[in-house]
C-alpha positions in Angstrom: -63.6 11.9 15.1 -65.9 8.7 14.4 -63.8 6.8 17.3 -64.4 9.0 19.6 -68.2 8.7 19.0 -68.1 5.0 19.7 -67.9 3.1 23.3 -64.5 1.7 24.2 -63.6 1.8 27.7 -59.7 1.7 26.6 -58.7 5.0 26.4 -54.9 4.2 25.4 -56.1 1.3 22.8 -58.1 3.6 21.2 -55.5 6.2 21.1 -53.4 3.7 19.8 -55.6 2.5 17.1 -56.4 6.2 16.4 -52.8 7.4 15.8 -52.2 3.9 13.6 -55.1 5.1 11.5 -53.4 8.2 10.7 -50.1 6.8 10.2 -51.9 4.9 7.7 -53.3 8.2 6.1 -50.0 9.8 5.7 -48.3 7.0 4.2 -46.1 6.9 7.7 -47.1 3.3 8.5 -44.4 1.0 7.3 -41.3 2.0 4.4 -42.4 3.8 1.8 -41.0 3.3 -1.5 -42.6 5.0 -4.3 -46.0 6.0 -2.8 -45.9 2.3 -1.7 -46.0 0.9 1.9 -46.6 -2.1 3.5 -48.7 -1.9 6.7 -48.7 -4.5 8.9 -52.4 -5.4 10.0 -53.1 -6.5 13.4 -53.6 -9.9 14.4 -56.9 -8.6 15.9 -58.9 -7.2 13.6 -57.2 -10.2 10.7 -59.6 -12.8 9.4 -57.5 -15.9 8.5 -57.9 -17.1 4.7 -59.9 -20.7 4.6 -62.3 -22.7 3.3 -65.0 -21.1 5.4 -63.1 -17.6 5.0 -66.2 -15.7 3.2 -68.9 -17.4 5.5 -67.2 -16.5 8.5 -66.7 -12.8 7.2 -71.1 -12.6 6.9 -71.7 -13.8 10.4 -69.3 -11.3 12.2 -70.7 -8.5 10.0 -74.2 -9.9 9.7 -75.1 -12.0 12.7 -78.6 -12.7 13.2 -79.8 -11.2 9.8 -83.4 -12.8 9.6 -84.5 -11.5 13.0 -83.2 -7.9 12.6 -84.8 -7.5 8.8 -86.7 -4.8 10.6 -84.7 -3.3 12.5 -83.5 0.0 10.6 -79.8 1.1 12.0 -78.7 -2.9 11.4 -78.1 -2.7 7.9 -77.2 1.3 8.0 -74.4 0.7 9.9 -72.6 -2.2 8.3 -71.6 -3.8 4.9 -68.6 -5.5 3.3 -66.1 -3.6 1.2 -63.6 -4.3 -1.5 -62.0 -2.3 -3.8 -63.1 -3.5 -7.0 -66.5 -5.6 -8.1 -64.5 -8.4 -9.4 -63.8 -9.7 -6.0 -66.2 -11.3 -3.8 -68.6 -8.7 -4.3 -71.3 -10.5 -6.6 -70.8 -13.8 -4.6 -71.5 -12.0 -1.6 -74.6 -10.4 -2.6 -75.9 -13.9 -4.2 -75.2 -15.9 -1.1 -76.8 -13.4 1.2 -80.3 -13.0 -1.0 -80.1 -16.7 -1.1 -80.4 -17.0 2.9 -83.6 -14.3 2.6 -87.0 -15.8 2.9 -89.8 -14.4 0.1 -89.8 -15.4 -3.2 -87.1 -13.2 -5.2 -87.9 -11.4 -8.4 -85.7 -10.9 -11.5 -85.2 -7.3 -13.3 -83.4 -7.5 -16.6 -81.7 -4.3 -18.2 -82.4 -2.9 -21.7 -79.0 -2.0 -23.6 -78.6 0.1 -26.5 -75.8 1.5 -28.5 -76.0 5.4 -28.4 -76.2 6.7 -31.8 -74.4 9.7 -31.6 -71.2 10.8 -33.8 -68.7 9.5 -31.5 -70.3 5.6 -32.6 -69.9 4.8 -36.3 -72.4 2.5 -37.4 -69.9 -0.4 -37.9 -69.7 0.0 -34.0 -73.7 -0.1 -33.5 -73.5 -3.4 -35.4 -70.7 -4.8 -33.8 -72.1 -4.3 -30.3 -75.3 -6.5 -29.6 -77.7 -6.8 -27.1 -75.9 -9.8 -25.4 -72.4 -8.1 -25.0 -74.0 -4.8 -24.0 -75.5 -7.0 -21.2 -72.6 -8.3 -20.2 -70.9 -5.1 -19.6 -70.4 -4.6 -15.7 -68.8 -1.4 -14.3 -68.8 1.2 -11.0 -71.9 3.1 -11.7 -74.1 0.9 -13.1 -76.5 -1.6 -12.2 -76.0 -4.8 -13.7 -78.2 -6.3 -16.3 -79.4 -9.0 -14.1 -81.0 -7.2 -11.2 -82.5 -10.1 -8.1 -84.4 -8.4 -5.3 -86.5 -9.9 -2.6 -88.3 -8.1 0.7 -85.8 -6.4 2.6 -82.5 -6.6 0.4 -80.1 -3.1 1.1 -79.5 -1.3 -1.5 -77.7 1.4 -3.0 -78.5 4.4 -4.9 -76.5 4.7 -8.4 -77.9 8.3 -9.3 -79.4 11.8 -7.9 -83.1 11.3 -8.5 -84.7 14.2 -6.4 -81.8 15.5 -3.5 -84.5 17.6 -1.9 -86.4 14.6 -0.6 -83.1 12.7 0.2 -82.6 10.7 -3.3 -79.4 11.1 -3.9 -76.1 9.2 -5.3 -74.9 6.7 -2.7 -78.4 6.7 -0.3 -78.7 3.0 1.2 -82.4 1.8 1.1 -84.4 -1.2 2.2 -86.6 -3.0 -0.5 -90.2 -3.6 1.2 -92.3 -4.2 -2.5 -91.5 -4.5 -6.1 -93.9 -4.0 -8.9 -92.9 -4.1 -12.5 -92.4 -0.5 -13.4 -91.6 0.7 -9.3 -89.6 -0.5 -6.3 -91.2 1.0 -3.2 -88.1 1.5 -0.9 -87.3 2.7 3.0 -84.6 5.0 3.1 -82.1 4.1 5.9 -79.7 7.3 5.1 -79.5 10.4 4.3 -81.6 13.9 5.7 -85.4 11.7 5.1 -84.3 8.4 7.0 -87.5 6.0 7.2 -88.7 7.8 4.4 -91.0 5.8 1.8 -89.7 6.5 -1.9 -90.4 4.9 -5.5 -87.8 4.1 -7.7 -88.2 3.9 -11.1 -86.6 3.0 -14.0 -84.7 5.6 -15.3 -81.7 5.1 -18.4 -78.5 5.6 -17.5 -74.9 6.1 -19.6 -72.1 5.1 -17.8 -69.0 7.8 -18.7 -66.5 5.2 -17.9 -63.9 5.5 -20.6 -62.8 2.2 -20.5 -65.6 1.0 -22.2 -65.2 0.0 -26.0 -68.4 2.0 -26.5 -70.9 4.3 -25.4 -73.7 2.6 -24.6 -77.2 3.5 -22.7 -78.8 1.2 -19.8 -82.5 1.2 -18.7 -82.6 -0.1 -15.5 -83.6 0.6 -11.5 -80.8 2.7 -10.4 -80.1 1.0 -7.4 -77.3 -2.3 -6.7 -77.1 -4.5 -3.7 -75.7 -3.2 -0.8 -74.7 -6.2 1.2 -70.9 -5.9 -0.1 -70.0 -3.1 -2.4 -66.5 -1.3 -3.8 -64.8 1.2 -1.2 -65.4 4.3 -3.4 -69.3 3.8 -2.6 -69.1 3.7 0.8 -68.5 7.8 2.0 -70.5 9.1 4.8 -71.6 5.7 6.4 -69.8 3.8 9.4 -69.4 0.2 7.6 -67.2 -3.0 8.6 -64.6 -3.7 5.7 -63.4 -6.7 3.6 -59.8 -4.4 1.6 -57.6 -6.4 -0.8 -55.0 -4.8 -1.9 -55.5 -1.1 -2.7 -54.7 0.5 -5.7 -55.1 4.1 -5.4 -53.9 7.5 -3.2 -55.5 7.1 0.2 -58.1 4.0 -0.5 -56.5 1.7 2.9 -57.4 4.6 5.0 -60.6 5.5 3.7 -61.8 1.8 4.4 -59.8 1.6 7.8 -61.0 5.2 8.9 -64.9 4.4 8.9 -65.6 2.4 12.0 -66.2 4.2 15.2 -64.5 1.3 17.3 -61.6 -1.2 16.4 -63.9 -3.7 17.4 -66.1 -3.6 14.4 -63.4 -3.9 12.5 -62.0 -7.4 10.5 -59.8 -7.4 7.4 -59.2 -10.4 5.2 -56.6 -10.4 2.8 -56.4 -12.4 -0.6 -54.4 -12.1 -4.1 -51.4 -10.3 -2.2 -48.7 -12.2 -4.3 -45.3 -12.0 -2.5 -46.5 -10.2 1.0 -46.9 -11.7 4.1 -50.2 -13.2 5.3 -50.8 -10.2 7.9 -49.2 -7.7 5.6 -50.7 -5.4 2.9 -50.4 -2.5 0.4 -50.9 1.2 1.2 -50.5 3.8 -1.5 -50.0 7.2 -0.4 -48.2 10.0 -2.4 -46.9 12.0 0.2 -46.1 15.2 -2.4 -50.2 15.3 -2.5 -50.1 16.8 0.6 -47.2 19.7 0.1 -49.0 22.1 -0.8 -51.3 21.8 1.8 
């Protein structure tokens, strides 16, 4: 459906792409072995591991950034995924703030222990300030929160869903005061709407964590790169490594309207070939269907 909104003249390559995609999706693409495949990317759409790898990857999805900070679809319609923060995520965000002009301002977190009955007290002494800040998870905004003029970003919480505020809502910074960011909204059923966002605490229900903890914070992360799971409902360029969960490869592959706008890079795939990655489908998902 979101190819067939795009503009390619070649009907048969984009049928072709179209039924690859779907392959993909029902874990047809490649031999199976355990809800495992191995897909086969295209030599195409297949960004080459370098030196230059990640600086390459910005200027196909971002070319020309500083003259189309204005320009509202330009950063709607594009951004870098991977499946977890841990990879490239953060030094993707730094390097592009870094090529932003404006002076950039710092917003640091406040962490706190909850003191309910599921944290004994040993546990709100064990936990301090510093390691609560250093906790970094899907969710949450991270303690250490850099902004400038025009940075994406992305909605961490439903704040009010009748004016558009909602949980994944990509915005445009255009001023930051201490205790507001004023924001353009750039998604959503108010796009080019002016919001505030303010900060608001926030307990992440990961249970991963060692401890339940509470964060005060803008509810909001850079959108320049972000993890896969975050990206639902917009058309974006990818940047997968090596999935691992049901249906994650063709979630990322399946939002691009044209193959075009497409590029994959692939890192930290152990014993696989250099065009080859991991799909996970478990085909008995879709039985009882």
């Amino acid at each position: 459906m979101r190819l067939s909104l795009g503009e390619n003249n070649n009907i048969q390559e984009l049928r072709n792409f179209a039924e690859w995609l779907l392959k993909i999706g029902d874990g047809l693409a490649g031999d199976t072995t355990d809800g495992e495949s191995i897909v086969h990317i295209p030599s195409d759409i297949l960004i080459k591991n370098s030196e230059t790898v990640l600086d390459d990857l910005i200027d196909f999805v971002y070319p020309n950034m500083l003259s189309n900070l204005s320009v509202e679809i330009y950063f709607k319609d594009r951004a870098i995924l991977a499946p977890t923060l841990d990879f490239c995520v953060t030094d993707v965000n730094n390097k592009m703030i870094a090529g932003l002009p404006g002076q950039e301002i710092v917003y640091l977190s406040s962490n706190s222990v909850c003191a309910e009955e599921g944290n004994m007290e040993l546990e709100l002494d064990a936990f301090s300030p510093e390691i609560l800040n250093g906790i970094n998870c899907s969710g949450l905004p991270p303690h250490k929160l850099v902004l400038k003029v025009g940075v994406p970003v992305m909605l961490l919480r439903n704040i009010d869903q009748t004016n558009g505020l909602c949980d994944g809502t990509r915005m445009q910074v255009r001023r930051m005061g201490n205790h507001v960011i004023e924001c353009k909204t750039l998604t959503g059923n108010k796009v080019r709407s002016i919001v505030l966002i303010p900060r608001v605490n926030l307990i992440p229900n990961n249970e991963t964590l060692p401890v339940r903890f509470q964060r005060r914070q803008f509810p909001i992360i850079i959108s320049f790169a972000m993890i896969i799971n975050k990206s639902h409902g917009q058309t974006l360029l990818k940047l997968p490594r090596p999935v691992f969960i049901h249906g994650q490869l063709y979630v990322t592959l399946s939002r691009v309207t044209s193959k075009d706008d497409l590029r994959v890079l692939l890192q930290d795939h152990g014993h696989l070939e250099d065009n080859c990655m991991m799909n996970v489908v478990y085909r008995e998902v879709f039985e009882s269907l």
